[in-house]
MARVOPA-903222 format. One record per residue (C-alpha): chain; x, y, z; residue number from 1. Coordinates in Angstrom, 2 decimals. Last residue first. Layout:
// MARVOPA-903222
<'A', <X, Y, Z>, NUM>,
...
This chain:
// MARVOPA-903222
<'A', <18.18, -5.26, 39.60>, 343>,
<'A', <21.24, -2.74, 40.55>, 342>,
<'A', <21.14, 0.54, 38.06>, 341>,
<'A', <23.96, 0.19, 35.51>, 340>,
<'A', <26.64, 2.98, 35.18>, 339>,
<'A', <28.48, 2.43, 32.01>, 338>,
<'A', <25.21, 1.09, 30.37>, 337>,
<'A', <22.98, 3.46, 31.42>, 336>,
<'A', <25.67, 6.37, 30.75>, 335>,
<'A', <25.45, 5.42, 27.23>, 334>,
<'A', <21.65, 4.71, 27.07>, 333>,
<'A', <21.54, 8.45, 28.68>, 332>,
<'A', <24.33, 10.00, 25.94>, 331>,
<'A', <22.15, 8.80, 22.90>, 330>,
<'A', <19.33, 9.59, 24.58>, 329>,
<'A', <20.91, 13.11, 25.00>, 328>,
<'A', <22.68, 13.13, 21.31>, 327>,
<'A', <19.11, 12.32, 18.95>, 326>,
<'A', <17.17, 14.32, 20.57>, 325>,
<'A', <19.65, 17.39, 20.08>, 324>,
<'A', <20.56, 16.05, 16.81>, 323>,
<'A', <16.89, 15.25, 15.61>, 322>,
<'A', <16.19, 19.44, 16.79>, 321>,
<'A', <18.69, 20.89, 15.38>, 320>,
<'A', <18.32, 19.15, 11.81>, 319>,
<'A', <14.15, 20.31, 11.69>, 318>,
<'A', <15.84, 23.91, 12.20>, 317>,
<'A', <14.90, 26.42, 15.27>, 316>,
<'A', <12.83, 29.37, 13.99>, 315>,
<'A', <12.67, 32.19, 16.02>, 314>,
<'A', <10.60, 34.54, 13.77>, 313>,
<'A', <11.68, 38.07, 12.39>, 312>,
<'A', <12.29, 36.52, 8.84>, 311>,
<'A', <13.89, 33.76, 9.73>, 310>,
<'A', <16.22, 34.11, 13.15>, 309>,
<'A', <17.65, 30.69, 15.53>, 308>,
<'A', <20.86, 31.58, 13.34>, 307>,
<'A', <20.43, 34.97, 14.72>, 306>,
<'A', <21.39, 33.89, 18.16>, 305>,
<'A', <18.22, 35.37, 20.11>, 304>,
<'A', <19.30, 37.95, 22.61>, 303>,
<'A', <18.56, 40.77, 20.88>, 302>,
<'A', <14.74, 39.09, 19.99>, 301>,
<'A', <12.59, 41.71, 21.88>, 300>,
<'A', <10.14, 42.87, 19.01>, 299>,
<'A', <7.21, 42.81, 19.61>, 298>,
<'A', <7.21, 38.75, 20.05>, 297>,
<'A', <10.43, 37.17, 21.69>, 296>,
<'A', <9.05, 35.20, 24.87>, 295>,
<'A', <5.90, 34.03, 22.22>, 294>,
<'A', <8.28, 32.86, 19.51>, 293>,
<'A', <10.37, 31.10, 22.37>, 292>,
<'A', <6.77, 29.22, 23.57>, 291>,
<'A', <7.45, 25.90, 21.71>, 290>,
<'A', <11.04, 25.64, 21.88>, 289>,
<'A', <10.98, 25.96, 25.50>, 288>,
<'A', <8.52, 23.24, 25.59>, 287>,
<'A', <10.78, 21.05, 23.54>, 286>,
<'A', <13.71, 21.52, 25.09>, 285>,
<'A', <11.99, 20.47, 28.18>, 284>,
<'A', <10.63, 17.39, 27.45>, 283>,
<'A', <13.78, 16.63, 25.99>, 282>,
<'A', <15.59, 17.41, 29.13>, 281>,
<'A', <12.88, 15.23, 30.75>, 280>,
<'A', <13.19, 12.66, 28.79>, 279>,
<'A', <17.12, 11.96, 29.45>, 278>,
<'A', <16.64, 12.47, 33.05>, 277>,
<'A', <13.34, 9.29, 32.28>, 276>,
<'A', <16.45, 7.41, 30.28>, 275>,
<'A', <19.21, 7.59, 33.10>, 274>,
<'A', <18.63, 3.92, 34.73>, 273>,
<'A', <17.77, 2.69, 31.11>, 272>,
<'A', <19.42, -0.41, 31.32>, 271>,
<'A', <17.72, -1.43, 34.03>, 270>,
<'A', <15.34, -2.23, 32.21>, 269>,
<'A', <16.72, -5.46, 30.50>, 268>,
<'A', <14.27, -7.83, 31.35>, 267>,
<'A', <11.45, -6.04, 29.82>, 266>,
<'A', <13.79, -5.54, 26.85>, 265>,
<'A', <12.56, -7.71, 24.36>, 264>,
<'A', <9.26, -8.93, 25.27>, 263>,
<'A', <8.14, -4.87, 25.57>, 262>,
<'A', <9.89, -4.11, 22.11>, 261>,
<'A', <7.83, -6.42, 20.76>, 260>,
<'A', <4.93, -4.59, 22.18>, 259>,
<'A', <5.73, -0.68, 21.32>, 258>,
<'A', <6.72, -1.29, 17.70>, 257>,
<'A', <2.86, -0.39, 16.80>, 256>,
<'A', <3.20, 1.85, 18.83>, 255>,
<'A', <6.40, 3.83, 17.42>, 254>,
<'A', <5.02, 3.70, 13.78>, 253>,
<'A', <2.13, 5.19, 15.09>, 252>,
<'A', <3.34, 8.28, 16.85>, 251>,
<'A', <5.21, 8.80, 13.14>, 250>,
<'A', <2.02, 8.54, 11.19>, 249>,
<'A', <0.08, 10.29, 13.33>, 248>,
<'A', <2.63, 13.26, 13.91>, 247>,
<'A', <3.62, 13.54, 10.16>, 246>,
<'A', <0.40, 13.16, 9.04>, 245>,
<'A', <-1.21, 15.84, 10.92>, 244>,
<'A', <1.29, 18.72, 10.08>, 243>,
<'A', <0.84, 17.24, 6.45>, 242>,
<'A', <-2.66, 18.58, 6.78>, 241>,
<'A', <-1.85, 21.65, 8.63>, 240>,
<'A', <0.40, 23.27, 5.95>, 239>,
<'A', <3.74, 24.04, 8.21>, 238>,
<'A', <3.84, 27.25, 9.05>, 237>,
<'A', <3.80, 26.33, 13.21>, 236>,
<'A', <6.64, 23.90, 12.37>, 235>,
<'A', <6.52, 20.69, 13.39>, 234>,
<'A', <8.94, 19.59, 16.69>, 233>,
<'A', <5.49, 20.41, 18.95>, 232>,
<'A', <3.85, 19.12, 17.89>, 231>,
<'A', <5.44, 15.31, 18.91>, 230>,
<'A', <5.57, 17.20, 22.49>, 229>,
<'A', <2.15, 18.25, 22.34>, 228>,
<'A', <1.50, 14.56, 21.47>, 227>,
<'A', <3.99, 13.03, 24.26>, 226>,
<'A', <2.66, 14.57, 27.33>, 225>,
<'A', <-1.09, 13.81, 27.57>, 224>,
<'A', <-0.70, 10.88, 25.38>, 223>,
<'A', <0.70, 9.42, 28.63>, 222>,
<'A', <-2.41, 10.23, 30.34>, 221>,
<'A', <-3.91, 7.79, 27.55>, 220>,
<'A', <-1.57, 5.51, 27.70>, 219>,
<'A', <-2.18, 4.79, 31.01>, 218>,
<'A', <-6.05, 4.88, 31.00>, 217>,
<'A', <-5.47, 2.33, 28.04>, 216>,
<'A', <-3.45, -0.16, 30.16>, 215>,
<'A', <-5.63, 0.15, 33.29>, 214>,
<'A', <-8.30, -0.61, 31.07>, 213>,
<'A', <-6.78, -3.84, 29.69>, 212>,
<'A', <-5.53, -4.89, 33.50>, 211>,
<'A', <-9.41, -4.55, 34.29>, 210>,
<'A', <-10.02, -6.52, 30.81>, 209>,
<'A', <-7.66, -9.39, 32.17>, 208>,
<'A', <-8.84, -9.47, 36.01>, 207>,
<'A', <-12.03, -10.51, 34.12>, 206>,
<'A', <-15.69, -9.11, 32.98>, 205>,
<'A', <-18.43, -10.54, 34.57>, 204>,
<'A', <-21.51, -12.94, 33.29>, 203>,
<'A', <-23.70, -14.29, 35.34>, 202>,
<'A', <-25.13, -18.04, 36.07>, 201>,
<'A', <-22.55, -18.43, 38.95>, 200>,
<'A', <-19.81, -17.27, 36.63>, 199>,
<'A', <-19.76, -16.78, 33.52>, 198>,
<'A', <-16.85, -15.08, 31.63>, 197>,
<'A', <-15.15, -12.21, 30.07>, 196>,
<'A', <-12.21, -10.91, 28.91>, 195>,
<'A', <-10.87, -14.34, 28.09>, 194>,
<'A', <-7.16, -15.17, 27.85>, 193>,
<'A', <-7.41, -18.11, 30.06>, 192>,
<'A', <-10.37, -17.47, 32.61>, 191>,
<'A', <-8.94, -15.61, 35.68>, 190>,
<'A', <-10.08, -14.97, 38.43>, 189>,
<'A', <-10.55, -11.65, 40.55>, 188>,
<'A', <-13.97, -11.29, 38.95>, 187>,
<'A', <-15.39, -7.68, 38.32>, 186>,
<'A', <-18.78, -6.83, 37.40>, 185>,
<'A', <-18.70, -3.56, 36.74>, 184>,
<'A', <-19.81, 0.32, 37.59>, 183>,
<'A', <-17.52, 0.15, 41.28>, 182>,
<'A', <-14.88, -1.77, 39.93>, 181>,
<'A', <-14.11, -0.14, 36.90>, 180>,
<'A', <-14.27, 3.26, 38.83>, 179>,
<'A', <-11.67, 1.97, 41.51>, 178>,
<'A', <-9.62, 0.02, 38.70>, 177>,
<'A', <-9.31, 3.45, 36.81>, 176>,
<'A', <-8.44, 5.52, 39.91>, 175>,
<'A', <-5.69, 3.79, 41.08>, 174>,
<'A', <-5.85, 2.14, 44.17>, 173>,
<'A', <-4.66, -1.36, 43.18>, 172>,
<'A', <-1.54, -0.02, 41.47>, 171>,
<'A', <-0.70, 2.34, 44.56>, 170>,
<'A', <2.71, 0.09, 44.70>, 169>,
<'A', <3.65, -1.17, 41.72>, 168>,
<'A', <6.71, -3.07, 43.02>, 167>,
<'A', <8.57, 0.44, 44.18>, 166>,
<'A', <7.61, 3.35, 42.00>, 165>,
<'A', <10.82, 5.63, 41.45>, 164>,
<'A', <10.69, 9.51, 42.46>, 163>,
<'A', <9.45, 12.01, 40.54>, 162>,
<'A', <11.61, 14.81, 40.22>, 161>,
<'A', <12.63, 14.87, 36.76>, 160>,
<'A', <9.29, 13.97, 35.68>, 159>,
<'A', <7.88, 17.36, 37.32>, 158>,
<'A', <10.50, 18.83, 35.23>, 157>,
<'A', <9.62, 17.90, 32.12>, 156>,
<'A', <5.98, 17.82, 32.95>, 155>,
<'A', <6.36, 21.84, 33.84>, 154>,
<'A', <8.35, 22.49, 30.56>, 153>,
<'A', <6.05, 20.79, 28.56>, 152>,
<'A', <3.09, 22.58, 29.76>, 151>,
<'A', <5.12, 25.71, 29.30>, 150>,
<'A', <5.09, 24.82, 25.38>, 149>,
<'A', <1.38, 23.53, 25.36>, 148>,
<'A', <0.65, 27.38, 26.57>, 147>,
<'A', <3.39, 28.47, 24.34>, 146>,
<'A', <1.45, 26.94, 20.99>, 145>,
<'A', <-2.00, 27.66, 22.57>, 144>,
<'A', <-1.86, 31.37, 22.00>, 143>,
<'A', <-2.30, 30.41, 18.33>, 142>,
<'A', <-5.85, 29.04, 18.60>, 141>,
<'A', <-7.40, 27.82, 15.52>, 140>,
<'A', <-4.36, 26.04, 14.19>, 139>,
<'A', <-3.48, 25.18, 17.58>, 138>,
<'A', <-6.76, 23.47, 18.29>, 137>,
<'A', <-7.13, 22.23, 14.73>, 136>,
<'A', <-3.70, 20.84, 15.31>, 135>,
<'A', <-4.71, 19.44, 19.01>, 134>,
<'A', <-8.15, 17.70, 18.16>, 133>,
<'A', <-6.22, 15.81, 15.23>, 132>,
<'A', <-3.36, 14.41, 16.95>, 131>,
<'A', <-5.57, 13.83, 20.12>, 130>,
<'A', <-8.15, 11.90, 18.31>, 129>,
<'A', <-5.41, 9.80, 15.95>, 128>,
<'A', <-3.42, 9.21, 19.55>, 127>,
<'A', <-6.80, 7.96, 20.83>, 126>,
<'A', <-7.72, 5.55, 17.82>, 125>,
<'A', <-4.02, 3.93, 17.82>, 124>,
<'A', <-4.38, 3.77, 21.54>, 123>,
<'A', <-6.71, 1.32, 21.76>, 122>,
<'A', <-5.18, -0.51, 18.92>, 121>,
<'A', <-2.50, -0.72, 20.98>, 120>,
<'A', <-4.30, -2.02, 24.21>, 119>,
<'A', <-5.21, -4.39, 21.94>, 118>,
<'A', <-2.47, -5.77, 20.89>, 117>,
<'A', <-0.54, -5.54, 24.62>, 116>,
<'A', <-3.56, -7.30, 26.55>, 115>,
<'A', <-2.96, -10.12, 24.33>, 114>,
<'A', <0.69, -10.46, 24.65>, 113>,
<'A', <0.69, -10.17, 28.61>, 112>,
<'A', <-1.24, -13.56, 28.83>, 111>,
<'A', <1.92, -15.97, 28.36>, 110>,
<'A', <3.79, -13.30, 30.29>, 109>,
<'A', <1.84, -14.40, 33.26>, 108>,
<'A', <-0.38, -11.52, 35.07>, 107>,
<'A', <-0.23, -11.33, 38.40>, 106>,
<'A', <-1.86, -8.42, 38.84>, 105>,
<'A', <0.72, -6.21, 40.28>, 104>,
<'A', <3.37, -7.77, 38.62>, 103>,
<'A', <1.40, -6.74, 35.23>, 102>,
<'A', <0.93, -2.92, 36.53>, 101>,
<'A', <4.47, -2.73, 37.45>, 100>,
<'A', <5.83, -4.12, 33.82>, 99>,
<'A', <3.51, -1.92, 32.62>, 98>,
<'A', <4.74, 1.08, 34.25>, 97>,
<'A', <8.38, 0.33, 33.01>, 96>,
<'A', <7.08, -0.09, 29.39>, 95>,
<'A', <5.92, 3.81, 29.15>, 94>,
<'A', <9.40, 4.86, 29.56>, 93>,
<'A', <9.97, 2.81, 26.58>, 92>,
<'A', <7.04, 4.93, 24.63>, 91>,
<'A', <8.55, 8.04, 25.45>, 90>,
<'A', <11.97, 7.09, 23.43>, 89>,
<'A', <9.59, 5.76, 20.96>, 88>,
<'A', <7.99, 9.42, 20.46>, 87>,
<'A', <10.78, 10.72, 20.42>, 86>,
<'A', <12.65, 8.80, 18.02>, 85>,
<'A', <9.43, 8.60, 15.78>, 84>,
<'A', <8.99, 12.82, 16.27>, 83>,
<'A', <12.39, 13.45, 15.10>, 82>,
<'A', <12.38, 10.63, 12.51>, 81>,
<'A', <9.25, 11.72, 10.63>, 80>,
<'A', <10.09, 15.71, 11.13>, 79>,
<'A', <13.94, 14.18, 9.37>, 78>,
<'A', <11.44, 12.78, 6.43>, 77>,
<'A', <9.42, 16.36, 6.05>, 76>,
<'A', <12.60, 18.06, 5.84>, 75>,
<'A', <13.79, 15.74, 3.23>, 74>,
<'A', <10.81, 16.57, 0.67>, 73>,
<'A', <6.90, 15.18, 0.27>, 72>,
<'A', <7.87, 12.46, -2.03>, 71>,
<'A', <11.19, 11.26, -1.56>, 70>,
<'A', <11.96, 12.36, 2.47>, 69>,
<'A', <8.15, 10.19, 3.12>, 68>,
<'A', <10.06, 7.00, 1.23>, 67>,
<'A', <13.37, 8.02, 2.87>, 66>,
<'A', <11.12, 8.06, 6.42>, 65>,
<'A', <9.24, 5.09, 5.61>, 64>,
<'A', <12.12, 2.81, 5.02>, 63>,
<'A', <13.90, 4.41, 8.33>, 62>,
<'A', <9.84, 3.09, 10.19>, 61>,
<'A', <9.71, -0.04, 8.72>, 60>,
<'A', <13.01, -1.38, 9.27>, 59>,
<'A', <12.64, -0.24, 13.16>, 58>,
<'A', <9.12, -2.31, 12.84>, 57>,
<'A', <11.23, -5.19, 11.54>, 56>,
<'A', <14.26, -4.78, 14.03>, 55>,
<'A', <11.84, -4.85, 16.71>, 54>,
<'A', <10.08, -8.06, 15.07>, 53>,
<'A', <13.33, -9.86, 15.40>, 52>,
<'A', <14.04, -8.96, 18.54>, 51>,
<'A', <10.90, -10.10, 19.91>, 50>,
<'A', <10.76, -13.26, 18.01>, 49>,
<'A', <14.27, -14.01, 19.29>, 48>,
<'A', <13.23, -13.39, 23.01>, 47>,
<'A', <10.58, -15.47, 22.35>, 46>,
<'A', <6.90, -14.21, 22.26>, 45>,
<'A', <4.33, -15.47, 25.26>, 44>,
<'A', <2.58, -18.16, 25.01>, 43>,
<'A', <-0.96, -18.73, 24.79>, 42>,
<'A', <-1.53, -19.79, 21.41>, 41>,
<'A', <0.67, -19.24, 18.36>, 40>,
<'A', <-0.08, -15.40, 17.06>, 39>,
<'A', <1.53, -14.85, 14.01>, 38>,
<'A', <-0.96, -15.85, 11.63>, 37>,
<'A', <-4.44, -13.96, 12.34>, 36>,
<'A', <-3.68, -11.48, 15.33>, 35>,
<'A', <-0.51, -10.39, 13.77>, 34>,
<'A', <-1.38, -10.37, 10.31>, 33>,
<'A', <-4.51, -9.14, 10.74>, 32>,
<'A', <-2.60, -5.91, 13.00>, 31>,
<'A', <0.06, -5.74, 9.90>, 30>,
<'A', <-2.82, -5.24, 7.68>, 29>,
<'A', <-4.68, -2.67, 9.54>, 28>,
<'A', <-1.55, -0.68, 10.28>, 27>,
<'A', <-1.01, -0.83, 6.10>, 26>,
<'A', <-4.49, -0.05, 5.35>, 25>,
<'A', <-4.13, 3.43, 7.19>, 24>,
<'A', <-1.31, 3.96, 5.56>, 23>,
<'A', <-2.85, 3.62, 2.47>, 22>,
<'A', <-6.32, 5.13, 3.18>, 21>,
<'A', <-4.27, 8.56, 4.44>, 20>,
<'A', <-2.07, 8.49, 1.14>, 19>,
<'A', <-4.94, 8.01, -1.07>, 18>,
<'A', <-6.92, 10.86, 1.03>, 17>,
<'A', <-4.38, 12.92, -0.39>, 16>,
<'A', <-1.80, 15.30, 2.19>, 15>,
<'A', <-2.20, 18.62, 1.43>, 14>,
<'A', <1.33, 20.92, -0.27>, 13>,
<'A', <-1.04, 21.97, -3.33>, 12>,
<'A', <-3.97, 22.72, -1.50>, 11>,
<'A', <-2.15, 24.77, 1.28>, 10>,
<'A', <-0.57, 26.69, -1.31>, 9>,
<'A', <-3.49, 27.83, -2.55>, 8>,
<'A', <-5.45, 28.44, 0.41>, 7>,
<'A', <-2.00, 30.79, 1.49>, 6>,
<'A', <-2.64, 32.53, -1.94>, 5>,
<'A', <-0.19, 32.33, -4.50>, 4>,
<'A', <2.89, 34.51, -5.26>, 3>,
<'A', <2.91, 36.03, -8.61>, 2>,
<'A', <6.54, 36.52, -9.73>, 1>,
């Protein structure tokens, strides 16, 4: 049998630009839709509304995966659901910070809804920058595959030592509001859900956008940690288009969730007393994964478990990874709720 060139293949296996302007059109419909009709004045979401739309987004995402599992194959669906679970399980970590940074300010929950949308669609366009930048990058550049992979492994375990922020303490000193402050015209009042307003005869930007900023300059150190980590779970041989798609898509699907699940659970945190252990494990995992075909190459795989073996290669399977994932957050919510952390 003729094999085909790599270009070949590559072509055949892409992603089309139908499939790119769909999803695409989907976020942008479900952000109208939001914005447009389901936002009801200044008040924050209900409980109910929040659950509700959690289970909706959840929906979303398993529909997507089967639909993904259909078309492009089932290892490309359980990629999906490795890097959504992970990426959402990062994403809830996320959601203690801004519960700090809010307190901080003083921000009513009323007003906490608008920062959320678009801080997300803030980091919809950052996530889609990073996703890209870093598959070209690794693409281009193999030896950055274990450098991303011990860059795991060092935020994995600097997470495990970090100790708990008290009452957002440091907030007000954090580098973001110090540059805001210094290049704009800051007001410490606030106008409603206004970024911006007059006052004596000028105009100056809110405590609102400064709590919007702080929100994006979070995320985006965040970002920092949880795209290599979503690339990591692809496979290096992977074509690079559908490496792409997989990671946006499924980094996407877990933002957009990211707000309702904020009004849902924001009272609930400490339910997740063992979640950030549970991340960091992860976090690790992942980085080892990531820079074991480096510690093995010339040669010295002995002590490789030949199931972990494909063609010369450490390989661990799409499966192993979702389970793994999959059975220490399971096992930290557990714990969490056995062993609940005092409000």
């Amino acid at each position: 049998m003729t094999e085909l060139p790599l270009a070949a293949v590559e072509t055949a296996l892409a992603v089309p630009g139908w499939a790119w302007a769909a999803f695409l059109g989907f976020v942008g419909l479900m952000l109208a839709l939001d914005l447009g009709v389901f936002k009801r004045g200044e008040r924050e979401p209900s409980f109910r509304e929040a659950v509700a739309w959690c289970v909706v987004w959840i929906s979303l995402a398993v529909a997507f995966s089967f639909l993904l599992s259909a078309w492009q194959g089932p290892e490309d669906g359980e990629l999906f659901a490795a890097g959504y679970v992970l990426e959402l399980a990062l994403s809830v970590d996320n959601l203690f910070l801004f519960i700090l940074i809010f307190a901080h300010f003083g921000i009513a929950d009323r007003l906490q809804h608008r920062v959320l949308f678009w801080g997300i669609i803030g980091a919809v366009a950052m996530r889609a920058v990073f996703i890209v930048g870093g598959i070209a990058a690794i693409d281009r550049f193999a030896f950055l595959l274990p450098v991303f992979g011990v860059f795991l492994v060092f935020t994995g375990i600097k997470l495990a030592l970090a100790k708990e922020e008290k009452g957002g303490k440091g907030v007000g000193e954090n580098f973001i509001v110090r540059l805001v402050r210094r290049f704009l015209p800051i007001t410490d009042r606030l106008h409603g859900e206004s970024f911006w307003a007059v006052e004596g005869g000028r105009r100056v930007f809110t405590r609102l956008f400064l709590v919007l900023l702080v929100i994006e300059g979070t995320d985006l150190l965040f970002a920092v940690d949880s795209v290599p980590a979503v690339l990591g779970i692809l496979p290096s041989d992977m074509p690079i288009e559908e490496r792409r798609f997989v990671a946006f898509t499924s980094n996407i699907f877990a933002i957009m969730g990211l707000r309702s699940m904020y009004f849902a659970i924001s009272g609930f945190m400490h339910f997740f007393r063992f979640l950030k252990p549970a991340l960091a494990f992860i976090l690790v995992f992942i980085g080892v994964k990531m820079a074991l075909p480096w510690l093995v190459s010339g040669g010295h795989a002995d002590w490789v478990p030949s199931a972990l073996l494909h063609d010369g290669k450490v390989h661990v399977p799409t499966a192993a990874s979702l389970a793994v994932i999959g059975f220490i957050l399971a096992v930290a919510v557990a714990l969490s709720v056995i062993f609940p952390k005092r409000k």
